[in-house]
PQR file with spaces between the fields and no chain letter, atoms N, CA, C, O and H, PARSE charges and radii, in Angstrom:
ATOM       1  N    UNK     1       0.854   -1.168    0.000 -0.4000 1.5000
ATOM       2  CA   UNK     1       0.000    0.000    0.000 -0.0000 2.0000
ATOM       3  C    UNK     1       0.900    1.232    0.000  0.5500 1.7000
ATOM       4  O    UNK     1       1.658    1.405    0.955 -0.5500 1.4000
ATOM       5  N    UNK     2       0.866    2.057   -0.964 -0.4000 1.5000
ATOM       6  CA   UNK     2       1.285    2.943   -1.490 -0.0000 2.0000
ATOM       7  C    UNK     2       1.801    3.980    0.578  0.5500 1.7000
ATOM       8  O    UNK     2       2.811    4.145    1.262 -0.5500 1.4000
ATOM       9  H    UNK     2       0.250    1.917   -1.740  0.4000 1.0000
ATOM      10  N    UNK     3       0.554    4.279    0.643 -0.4000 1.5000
ATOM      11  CA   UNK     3       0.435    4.865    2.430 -0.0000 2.0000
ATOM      12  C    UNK     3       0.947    4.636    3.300  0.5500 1.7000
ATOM      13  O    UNK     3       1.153    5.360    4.274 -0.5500 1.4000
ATOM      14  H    UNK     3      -0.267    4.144    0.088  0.4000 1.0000
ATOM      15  N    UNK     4       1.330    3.311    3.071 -0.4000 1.5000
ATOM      16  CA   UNK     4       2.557    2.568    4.368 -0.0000 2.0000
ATOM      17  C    UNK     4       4.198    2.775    3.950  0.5500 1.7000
ATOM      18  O    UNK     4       5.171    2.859    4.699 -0.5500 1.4000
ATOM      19  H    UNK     4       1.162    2.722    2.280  0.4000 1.0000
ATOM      20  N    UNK     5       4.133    2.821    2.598 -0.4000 1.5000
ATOM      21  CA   UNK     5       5.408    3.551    2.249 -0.0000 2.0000
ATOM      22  C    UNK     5       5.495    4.548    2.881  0.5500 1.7000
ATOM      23  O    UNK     5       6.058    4.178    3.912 -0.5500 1.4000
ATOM      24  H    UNK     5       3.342    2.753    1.990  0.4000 1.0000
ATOM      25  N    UNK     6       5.281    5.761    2.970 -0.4000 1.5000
ATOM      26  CA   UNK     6       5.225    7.469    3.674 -0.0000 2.0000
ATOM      27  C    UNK     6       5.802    6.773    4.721  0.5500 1.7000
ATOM      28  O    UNK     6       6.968    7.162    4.782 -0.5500 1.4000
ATOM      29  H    UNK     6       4.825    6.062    2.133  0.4000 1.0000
ATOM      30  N    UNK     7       5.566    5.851    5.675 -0.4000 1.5000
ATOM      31  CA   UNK     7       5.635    5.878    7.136 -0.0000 2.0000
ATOM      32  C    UNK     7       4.693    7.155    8.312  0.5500 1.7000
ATOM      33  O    UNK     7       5.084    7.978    9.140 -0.5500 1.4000
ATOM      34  H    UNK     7       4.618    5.535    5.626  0.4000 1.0000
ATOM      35  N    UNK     8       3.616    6.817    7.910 -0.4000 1.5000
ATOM      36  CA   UNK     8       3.147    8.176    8.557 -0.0000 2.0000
ATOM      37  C    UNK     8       2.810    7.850   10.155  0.5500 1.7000
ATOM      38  O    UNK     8       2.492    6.821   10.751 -0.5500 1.4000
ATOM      39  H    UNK     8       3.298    6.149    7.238  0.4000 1.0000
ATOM      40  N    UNK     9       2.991    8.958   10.476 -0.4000 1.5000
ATOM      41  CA   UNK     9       2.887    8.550   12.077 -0.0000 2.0000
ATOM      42  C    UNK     9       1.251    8.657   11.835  0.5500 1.7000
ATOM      43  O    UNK     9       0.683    7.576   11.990 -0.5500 1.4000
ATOM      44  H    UNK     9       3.249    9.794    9.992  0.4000 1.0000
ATOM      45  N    UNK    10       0.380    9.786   11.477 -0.4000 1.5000
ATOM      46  CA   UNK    10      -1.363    9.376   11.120 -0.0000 2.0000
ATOM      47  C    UNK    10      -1.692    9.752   10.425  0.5500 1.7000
ATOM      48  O    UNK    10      -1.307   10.826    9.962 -0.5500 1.4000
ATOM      49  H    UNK    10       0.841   10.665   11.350  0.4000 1.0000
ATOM      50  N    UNK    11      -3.029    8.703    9.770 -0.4000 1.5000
ATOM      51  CA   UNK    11      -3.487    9.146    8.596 -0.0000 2.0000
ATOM      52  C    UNK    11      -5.253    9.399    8.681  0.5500 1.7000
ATOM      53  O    UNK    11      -6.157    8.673    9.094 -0.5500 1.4000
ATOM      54  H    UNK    11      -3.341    7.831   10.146  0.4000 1.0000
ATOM      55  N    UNK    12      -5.247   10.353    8.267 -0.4000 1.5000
ATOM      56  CA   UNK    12      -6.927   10.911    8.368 -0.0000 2.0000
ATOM      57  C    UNK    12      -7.442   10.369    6.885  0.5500 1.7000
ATOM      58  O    UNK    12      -7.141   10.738    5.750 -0.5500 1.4000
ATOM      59  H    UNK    12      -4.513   10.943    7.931  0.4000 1.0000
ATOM      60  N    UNK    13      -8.330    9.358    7.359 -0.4000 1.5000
ATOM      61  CA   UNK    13      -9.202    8.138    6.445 -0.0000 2.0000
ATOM      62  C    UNK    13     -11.266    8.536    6.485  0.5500 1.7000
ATOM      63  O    UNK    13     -12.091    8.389    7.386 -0.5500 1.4000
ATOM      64  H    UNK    13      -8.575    9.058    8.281  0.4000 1.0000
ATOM      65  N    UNK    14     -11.381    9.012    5.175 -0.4000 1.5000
ATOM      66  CA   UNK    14     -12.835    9.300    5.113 -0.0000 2.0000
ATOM      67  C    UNK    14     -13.023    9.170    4.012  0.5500 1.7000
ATOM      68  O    UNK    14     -12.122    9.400    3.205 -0.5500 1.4000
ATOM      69  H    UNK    14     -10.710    9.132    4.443  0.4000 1.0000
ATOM      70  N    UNK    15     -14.286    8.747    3.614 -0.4000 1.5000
ATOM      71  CA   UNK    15     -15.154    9.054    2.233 -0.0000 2.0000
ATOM      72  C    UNK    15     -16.050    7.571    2.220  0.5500 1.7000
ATOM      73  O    UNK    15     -16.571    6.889    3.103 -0.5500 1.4000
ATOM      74  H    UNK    15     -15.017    8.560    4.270  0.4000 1.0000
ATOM      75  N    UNK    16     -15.940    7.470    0.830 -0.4000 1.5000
ATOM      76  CA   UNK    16     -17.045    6.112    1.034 -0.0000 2.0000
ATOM      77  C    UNK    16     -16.613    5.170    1.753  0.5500 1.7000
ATOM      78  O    UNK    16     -15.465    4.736    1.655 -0.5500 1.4000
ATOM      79  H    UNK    16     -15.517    8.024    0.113  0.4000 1.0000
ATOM      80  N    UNK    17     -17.734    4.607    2.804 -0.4000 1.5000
ATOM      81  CA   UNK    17     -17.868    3.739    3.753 -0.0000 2.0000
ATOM      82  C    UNK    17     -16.856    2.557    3.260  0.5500 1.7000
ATOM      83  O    UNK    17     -15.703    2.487    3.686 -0.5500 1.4000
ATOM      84  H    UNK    17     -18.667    4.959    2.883  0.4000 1.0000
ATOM      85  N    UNK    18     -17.409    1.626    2.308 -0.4000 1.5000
ATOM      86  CA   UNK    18     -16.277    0.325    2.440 -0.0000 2.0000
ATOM      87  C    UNK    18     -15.294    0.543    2.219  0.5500 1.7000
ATOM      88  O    UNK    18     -14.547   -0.262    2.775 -0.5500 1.4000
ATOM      89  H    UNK    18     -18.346    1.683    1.962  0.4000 1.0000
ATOM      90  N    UNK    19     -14.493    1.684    1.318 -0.4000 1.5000
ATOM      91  CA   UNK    19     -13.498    1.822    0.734 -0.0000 2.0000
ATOM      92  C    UNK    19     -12.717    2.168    2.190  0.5500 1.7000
ATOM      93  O    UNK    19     -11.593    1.742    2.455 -0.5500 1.4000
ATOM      94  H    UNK    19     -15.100    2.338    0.866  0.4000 1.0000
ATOM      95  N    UNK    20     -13.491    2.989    3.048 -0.4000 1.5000
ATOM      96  CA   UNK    20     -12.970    3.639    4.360 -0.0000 2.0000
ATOM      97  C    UNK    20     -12.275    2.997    5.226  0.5500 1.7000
ATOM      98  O    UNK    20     -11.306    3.155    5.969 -0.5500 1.4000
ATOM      99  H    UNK    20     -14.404    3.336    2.832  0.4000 1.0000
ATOM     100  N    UNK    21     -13.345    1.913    4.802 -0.4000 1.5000
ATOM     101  CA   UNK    21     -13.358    0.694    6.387 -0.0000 2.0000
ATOM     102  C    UNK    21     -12.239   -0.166    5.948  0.5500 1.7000
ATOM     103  O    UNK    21     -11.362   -0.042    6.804 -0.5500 1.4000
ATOM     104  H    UNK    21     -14.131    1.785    4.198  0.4000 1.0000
ATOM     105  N    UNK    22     -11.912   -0.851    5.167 -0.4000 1.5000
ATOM     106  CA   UNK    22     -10.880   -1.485    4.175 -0.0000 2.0000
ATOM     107  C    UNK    22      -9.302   -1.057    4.114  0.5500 1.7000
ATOM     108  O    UNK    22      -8.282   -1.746    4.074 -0.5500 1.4000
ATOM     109  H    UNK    22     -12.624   -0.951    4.472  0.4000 1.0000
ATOM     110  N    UNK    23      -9.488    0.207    4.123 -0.4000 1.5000
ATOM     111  CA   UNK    23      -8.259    0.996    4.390 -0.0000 2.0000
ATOM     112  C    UNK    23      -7.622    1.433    5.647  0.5500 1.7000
ATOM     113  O    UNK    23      -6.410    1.524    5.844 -0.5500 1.4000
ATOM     114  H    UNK    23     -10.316    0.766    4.155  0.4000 1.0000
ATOM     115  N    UNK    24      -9.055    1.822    6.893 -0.4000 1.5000
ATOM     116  CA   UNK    24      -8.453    2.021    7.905 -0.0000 2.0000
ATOM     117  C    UNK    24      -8.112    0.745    8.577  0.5500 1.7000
ATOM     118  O    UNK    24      -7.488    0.856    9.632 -0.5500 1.4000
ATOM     119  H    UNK    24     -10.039    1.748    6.734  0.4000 1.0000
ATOM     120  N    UNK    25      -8.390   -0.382    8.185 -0.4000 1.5000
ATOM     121  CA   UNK    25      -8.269   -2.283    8.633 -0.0000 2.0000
ATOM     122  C    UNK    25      -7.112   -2.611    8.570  0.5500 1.7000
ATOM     123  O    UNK    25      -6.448   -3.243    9.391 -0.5500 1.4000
ATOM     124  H    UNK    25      -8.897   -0.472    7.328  0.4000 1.0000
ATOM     125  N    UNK    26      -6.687   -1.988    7.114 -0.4000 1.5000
ATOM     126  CA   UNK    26      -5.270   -2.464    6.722 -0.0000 2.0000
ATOM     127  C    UNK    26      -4.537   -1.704    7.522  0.5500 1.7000
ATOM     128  O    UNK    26      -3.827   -2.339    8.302 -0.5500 1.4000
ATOM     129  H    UNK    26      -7.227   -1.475    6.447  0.4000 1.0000
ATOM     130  N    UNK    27      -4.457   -0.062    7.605 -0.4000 1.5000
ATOM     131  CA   UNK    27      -3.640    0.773    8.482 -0.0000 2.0000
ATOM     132  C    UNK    27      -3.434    0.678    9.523  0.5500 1.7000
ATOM     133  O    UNK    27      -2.355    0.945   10.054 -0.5500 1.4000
ATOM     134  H    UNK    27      -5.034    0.453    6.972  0.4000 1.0000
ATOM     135  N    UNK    28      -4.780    0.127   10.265 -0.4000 1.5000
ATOM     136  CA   UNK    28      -4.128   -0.352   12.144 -0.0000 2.0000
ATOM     137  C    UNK    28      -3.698   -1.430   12.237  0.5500 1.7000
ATOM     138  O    UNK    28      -3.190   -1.817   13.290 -0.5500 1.4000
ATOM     139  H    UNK    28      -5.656   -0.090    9.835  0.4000 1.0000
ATOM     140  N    UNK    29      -3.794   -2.211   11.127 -0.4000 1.5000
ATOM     141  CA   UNK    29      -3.081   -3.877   11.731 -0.0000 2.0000
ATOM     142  C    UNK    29      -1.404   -3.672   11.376  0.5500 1.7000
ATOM     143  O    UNK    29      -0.473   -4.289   11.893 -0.5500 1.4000
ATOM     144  H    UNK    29      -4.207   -1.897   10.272  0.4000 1.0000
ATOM     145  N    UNK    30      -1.324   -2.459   10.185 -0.4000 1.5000
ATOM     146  CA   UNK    30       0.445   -2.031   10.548 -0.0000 2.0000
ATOM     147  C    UNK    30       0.632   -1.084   11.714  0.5500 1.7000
ATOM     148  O    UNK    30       1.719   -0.525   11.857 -0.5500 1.4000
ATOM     149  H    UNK    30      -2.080   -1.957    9.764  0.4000 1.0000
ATOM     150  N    UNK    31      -0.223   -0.904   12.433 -0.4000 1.5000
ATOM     151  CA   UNK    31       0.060   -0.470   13.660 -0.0000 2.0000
ATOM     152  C    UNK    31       0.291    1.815   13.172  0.5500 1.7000
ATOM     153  O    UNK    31       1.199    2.594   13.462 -0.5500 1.4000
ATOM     154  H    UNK    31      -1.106   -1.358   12.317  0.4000 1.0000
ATOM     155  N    UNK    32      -0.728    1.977   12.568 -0.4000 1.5000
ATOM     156  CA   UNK    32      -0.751    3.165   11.894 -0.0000 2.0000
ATOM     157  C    UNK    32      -1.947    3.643   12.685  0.5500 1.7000
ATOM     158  O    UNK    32      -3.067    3.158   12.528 -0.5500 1.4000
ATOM     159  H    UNK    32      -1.466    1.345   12.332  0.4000 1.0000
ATOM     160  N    UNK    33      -1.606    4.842   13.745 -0.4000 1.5000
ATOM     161  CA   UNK    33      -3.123    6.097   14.055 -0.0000 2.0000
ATOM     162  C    UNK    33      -3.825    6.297   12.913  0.5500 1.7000
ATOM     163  O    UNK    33      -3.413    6.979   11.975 -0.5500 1.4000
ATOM     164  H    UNK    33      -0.696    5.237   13.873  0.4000 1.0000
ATOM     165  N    UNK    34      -5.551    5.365   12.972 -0.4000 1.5000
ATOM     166  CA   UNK    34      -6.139    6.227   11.964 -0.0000 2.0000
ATOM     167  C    UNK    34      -7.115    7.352   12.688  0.5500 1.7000
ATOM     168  O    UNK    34      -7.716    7.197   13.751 -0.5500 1.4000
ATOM     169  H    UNK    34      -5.886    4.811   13.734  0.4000 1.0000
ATOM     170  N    UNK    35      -7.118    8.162   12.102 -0.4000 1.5000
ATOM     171  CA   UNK    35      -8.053    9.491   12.189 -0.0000 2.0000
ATOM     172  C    UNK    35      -9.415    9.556   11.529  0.5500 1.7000
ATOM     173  O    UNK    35      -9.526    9.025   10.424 -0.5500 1.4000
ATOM     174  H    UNK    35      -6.630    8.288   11.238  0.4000 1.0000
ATOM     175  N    UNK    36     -10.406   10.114   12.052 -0.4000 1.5000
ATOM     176  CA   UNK    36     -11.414   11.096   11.112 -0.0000 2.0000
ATOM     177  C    UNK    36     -11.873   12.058   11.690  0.5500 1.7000
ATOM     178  O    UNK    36     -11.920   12.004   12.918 -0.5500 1.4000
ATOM     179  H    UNK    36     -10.315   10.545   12.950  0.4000 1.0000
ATOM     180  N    UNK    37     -12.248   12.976   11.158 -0.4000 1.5000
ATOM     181  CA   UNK    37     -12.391   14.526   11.307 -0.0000 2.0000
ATOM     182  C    UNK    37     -14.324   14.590   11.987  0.5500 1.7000
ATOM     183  O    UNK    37     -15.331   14.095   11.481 -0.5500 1.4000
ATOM     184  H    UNK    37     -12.210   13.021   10.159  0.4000 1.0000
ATOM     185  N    UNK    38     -14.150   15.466   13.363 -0.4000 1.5000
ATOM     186  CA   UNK    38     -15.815   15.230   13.552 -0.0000 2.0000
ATOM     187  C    UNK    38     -16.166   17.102   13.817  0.5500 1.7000
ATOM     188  O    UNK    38     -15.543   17.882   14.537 -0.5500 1.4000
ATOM     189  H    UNK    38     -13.332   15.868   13.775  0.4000 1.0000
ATOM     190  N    UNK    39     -17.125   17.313   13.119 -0.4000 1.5000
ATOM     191  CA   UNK    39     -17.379   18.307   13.132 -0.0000 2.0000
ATOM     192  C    UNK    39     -18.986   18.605   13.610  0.5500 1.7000
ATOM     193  O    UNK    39     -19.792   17.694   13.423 -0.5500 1.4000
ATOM     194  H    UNK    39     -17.631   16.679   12.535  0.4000 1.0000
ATOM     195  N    UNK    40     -19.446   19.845   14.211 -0.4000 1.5000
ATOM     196  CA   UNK    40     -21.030   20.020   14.534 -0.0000 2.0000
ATOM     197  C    UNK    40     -21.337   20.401   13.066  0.5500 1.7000
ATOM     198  O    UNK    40     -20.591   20.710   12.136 -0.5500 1.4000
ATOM     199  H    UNK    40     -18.791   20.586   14.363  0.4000 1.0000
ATOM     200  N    UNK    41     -22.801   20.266   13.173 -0.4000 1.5000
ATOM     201  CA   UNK    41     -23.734   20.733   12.264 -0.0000 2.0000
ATOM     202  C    UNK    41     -24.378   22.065   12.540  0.5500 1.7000
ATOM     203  O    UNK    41     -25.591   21.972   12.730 -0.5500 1.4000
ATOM     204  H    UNK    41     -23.407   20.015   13.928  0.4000 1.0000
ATOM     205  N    UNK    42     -23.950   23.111   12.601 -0.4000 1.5000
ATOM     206  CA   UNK    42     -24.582   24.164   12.771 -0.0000 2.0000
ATOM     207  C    UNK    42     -26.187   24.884   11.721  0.5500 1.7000
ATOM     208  O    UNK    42     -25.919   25.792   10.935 -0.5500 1.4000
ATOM     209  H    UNK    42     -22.965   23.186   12.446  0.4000 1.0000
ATOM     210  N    UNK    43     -27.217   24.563   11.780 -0.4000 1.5000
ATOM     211  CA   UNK    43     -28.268   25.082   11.003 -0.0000 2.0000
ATOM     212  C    UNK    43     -28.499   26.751   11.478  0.5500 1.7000
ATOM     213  O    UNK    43     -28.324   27.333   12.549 -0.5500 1.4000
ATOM     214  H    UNK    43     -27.435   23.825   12.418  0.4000 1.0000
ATOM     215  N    UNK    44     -28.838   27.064   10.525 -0.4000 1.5000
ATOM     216  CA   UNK    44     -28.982   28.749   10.832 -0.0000 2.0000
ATOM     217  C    UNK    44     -30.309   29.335    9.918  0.5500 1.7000
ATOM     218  O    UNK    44     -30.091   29.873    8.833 -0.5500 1.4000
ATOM     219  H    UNK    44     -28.980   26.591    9.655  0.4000 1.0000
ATOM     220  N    UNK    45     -31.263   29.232   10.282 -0.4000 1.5000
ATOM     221  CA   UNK    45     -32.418   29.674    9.291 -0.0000 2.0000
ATOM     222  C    UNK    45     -32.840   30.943    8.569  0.5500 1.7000
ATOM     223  O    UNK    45     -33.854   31.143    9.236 -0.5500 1.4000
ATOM     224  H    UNK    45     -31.440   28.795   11.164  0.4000 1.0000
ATOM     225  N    UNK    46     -32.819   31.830    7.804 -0.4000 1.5000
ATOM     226  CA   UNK    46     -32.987   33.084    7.458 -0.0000 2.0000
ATOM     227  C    UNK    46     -34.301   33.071    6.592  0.5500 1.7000
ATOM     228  O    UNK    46     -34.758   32.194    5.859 -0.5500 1.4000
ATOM     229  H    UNK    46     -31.994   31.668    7.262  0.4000 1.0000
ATOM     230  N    UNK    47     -34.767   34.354    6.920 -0.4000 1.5000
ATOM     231  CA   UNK    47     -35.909   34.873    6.308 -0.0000 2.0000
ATOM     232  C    UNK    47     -35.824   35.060    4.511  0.5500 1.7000
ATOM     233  O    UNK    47     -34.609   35.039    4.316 -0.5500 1.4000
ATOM     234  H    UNK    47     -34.395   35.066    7.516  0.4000 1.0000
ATOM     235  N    UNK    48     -36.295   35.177    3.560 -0.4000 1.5000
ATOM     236  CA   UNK    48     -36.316   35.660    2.287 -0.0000 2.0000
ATOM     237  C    UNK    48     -36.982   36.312    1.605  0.5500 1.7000
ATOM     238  O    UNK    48     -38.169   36.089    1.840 -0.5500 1.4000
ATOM     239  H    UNK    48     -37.283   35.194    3.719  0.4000 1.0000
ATOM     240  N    UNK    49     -36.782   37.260    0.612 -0.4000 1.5000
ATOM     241  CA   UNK    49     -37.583   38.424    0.462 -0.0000 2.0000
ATOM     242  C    UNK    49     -38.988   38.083   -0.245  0.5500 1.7000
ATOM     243  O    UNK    49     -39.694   38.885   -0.854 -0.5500 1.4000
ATOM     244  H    UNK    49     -35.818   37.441    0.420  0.4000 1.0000
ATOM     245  N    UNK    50     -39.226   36.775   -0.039 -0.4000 1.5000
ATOM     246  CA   UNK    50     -40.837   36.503   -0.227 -0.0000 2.0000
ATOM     247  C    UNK    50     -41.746   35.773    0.898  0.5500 1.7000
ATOM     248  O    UNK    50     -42.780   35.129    0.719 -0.5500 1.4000
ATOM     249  H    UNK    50     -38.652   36.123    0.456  0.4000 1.0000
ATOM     250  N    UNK    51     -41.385   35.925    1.541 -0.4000 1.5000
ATOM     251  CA   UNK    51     -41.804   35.521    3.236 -0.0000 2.0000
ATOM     252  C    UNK    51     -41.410   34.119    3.316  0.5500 1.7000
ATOM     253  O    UNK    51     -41.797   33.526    4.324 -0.5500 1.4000
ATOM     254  H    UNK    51     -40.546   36.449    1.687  0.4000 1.0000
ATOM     255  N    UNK    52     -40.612   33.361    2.331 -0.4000 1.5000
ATOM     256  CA   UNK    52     -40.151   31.879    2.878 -0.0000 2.0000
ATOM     257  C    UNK    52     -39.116   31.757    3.862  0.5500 1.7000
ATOM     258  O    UNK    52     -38.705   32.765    4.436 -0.5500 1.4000
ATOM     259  H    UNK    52     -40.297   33.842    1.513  0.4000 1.0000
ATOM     260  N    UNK    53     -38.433   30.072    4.230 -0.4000 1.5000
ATOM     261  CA   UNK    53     -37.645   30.531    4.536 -0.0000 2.0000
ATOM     262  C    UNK    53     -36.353   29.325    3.873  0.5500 1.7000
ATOM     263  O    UNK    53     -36.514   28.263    3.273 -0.5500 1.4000
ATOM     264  H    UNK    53     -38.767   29.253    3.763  0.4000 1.0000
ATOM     265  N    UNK    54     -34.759   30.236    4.406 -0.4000 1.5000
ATOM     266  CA   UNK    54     -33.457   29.541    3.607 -0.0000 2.0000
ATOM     267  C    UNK    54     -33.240   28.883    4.780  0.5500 1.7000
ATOM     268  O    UNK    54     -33.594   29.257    5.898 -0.5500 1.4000
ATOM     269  H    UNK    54     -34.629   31.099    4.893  0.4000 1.0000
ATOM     270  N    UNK    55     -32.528   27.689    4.431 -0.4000 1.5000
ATOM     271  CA   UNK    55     -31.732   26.834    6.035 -0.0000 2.0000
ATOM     272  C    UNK    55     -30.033   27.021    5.265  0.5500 1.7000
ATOM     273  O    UNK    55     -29.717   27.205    4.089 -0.5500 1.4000
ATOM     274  H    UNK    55     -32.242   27.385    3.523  0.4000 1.0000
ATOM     275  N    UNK    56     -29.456   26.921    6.126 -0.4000 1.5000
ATOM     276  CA   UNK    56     -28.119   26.799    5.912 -0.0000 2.0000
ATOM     277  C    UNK    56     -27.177   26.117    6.750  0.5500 1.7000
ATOM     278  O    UNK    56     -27.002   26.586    7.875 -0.5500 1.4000
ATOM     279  H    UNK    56     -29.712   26.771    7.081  0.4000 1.0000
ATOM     280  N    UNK    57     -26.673   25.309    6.480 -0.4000 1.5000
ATOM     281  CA   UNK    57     -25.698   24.101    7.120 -0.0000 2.0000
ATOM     282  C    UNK    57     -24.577   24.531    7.672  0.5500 1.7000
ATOM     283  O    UNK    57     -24.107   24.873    6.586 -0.5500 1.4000
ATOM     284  H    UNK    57     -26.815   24.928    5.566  0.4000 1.0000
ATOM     285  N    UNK    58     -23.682   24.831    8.472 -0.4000 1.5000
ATOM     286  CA   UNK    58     -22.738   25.442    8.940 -0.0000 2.0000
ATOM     287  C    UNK    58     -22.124   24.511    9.533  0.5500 1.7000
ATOM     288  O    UNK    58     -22.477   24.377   10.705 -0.5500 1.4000
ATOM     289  H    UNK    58     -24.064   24.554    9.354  0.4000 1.0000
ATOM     290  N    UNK    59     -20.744   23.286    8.910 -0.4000 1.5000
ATOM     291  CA   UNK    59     -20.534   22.573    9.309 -0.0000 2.0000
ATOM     292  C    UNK    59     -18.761   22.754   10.569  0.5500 1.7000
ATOM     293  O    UNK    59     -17.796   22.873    9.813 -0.5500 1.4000
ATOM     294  H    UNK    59     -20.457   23.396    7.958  0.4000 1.0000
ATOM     295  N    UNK    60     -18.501   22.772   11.428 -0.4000 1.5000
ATOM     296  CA   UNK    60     -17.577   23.638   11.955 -0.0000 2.0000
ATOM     297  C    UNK    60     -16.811   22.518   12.696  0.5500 1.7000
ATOM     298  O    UNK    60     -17.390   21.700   13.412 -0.5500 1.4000
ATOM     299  H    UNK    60     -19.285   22.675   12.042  0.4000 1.0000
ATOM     300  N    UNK    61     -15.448   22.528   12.479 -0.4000 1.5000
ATOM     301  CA   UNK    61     -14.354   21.633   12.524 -0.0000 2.0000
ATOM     302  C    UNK    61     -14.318   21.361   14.484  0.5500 1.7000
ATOM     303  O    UNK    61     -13.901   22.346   15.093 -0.5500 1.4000
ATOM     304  H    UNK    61     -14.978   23.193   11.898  0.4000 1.0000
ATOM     305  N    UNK    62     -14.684   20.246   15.282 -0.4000 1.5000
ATOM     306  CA   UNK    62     -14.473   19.986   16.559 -0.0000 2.0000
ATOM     307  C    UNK    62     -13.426   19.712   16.755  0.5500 1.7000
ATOM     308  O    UNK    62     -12.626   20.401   17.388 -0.5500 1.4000
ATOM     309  H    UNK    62     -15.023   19.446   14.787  0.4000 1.0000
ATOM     310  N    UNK    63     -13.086   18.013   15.953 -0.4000 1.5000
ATOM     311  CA   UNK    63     -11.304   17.553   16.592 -0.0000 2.0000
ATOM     312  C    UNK    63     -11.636   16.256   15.675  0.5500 1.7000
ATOM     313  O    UNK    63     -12.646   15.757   15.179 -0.5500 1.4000
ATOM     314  H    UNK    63     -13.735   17.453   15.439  0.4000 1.0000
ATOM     315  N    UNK    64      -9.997   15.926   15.721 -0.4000 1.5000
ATOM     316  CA   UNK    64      -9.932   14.204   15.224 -0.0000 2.0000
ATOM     317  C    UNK    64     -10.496   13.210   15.947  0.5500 1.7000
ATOM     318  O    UNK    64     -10.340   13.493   17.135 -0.5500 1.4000
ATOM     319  H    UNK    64      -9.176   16.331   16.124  0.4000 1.0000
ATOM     320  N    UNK    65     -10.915   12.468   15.857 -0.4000 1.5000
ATOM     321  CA   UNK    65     -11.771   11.201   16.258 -0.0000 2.0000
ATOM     322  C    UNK    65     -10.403    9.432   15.985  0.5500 1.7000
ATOM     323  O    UNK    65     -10.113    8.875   14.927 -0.5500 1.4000
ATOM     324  H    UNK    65     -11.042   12.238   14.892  0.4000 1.0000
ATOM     325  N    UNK    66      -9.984    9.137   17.258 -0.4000 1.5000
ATOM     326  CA   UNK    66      -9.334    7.966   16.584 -0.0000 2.0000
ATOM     327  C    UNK    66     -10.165    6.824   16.124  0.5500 1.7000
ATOM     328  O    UNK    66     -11.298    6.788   16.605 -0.5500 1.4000
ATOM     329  H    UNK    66     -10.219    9.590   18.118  0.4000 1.0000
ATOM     330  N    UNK    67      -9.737    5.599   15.039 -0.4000 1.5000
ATOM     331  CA   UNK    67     -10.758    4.600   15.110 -0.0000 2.0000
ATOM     332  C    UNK    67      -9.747    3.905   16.134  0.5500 1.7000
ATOM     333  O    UNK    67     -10.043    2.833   16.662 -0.5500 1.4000
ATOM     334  H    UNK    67      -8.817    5.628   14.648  0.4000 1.0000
């Protein structure tokens, strides 16, 4: 695996689920910190100039998560 070459002390592993899970499997059994990133969901609702209304997602960085 290309990733175990680097020698990384950690690697932050996300995106599609099996591909995720597959990769972070292989990385801890070489004894590699895996990471993922956990963030809140901030919603924020605003008015619009036809009396509806907008939502907006405000996703805001907490901390790494080990697996």
């Amino acid at each position: 695996m290309r990733i175990l070459m680097q020698t990384p002390a950690a690697v932050l592993c996300q995106g599609e689920f099996t591909l995720a899970f597959a990769v972070t499997e292989r990385l801890k059994a070489a004894g590699v910190v895996v990471l993922a990133a956990s963030s809140d969901r901030v919603i924020e609702t605003e008015a619009d100039e036809n009396g509806g209304t907008r939502k907006v997602s405000v996703f805001r960085f907490t901390r790494f998560r080990k697996y």
